[in-house]
C-alpha positions as CSV (number, residue, x, y, z in Angstrom):
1,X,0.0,0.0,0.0
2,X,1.2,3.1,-1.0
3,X,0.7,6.6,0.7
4,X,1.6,10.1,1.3
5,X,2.3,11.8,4.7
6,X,1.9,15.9,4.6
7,X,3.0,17.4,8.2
8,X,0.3,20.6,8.6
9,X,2.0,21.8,11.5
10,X,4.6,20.5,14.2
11,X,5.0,22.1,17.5
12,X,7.7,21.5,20.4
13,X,6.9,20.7,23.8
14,X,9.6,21.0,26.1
15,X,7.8,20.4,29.7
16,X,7.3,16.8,28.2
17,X,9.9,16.6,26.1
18,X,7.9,15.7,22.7
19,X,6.8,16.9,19.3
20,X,3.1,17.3,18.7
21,X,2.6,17.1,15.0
22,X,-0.7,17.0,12.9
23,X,-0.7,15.5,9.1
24,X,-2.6,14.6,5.9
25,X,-2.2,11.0,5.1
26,X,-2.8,10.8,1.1
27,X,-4.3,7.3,0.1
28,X,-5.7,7.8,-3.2
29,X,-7.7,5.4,-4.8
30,X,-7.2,2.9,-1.3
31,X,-8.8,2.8,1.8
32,X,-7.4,3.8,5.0
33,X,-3.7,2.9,5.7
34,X,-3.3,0.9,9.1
35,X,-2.3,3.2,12.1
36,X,0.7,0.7,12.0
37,X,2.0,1.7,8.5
38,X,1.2,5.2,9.1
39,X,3.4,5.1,12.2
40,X,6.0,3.5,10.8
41,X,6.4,5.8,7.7
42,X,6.0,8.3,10.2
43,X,9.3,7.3,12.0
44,X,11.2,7.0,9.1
45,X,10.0,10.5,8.2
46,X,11.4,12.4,11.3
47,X,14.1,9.8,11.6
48,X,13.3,8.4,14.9
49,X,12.5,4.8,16.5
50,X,9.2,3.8,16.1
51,X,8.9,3.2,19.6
52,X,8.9,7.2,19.9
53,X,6.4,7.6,17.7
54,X,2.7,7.8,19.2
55,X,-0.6,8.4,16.8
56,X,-3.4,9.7,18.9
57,X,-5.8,10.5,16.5
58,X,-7.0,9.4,13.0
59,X,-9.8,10.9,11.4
60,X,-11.0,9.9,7.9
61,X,-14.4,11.0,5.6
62,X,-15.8,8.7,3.3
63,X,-15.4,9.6,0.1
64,X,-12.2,11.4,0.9
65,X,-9.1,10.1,0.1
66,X,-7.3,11.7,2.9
67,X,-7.4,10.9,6.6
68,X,-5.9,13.3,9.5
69,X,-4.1,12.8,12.1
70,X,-2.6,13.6,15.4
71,X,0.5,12.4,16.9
72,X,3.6,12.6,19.2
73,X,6.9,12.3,18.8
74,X,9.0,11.5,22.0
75,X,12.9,11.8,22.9
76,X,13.1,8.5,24.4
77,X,10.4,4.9,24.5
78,X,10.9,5.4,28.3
79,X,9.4,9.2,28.3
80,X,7.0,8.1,25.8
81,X,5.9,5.0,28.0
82,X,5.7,7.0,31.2
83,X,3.0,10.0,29.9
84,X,1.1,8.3,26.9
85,X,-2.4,7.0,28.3
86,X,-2.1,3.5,28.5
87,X,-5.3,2.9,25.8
88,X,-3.0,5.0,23.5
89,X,0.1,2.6,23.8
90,X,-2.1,-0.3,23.2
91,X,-3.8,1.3,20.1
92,X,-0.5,1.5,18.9
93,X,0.7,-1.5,19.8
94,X,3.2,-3.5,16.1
95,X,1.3,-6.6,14.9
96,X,4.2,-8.4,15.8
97,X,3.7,-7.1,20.0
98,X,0.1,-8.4,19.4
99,X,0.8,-12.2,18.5
């Protein structure tokens, strides 16, 4: 599956140590990418591990073939693991952490 990632707007937050960033996913003629793919693209994006990388939101209209999104991008998986909401770590849980 093929996509596009356009970052809107990206905004530092140093209290906790993060990026909050809001995008355009681009999916033309497909459905939705998984919040997995999208993460991982993500990562390689801003260069980071993916265990930094935290999607909070996704929003998608049918008929549209774009979706939005929310998401943060921590220093460290240990910063990351200590503020994200715990229904937010498991929503972005890798297919293979699943199994």
């Amino acid at each position: 599956m093929s996509f596009e990632i356009k970052i809107i707007s990206e905004k530092e937050n140093p209290l906790l140590e993060r990026k909050e960033l809001e995008f355009i996913v681009i999916h033309a003629g497909q459905g939705t990418p998984k919040r997995t793919d999208i993460r991982k693209k993500l990562a390689a994006i801003l260069s980071k591990d993916i265990d930094c990388v935290y999607i909070e939101h996704l929003y998608s209209e049918t008929g549209k073939p774009e979706t939005k999104g929310e998401a943060r991008i921590y220093e460290s998986k240990e910063k990351a693991l200590a503020i994200e909401p715990k229904h937010i770590i498991e929503r972005n849980k890798l297919e293979t952490e699943e199994k």
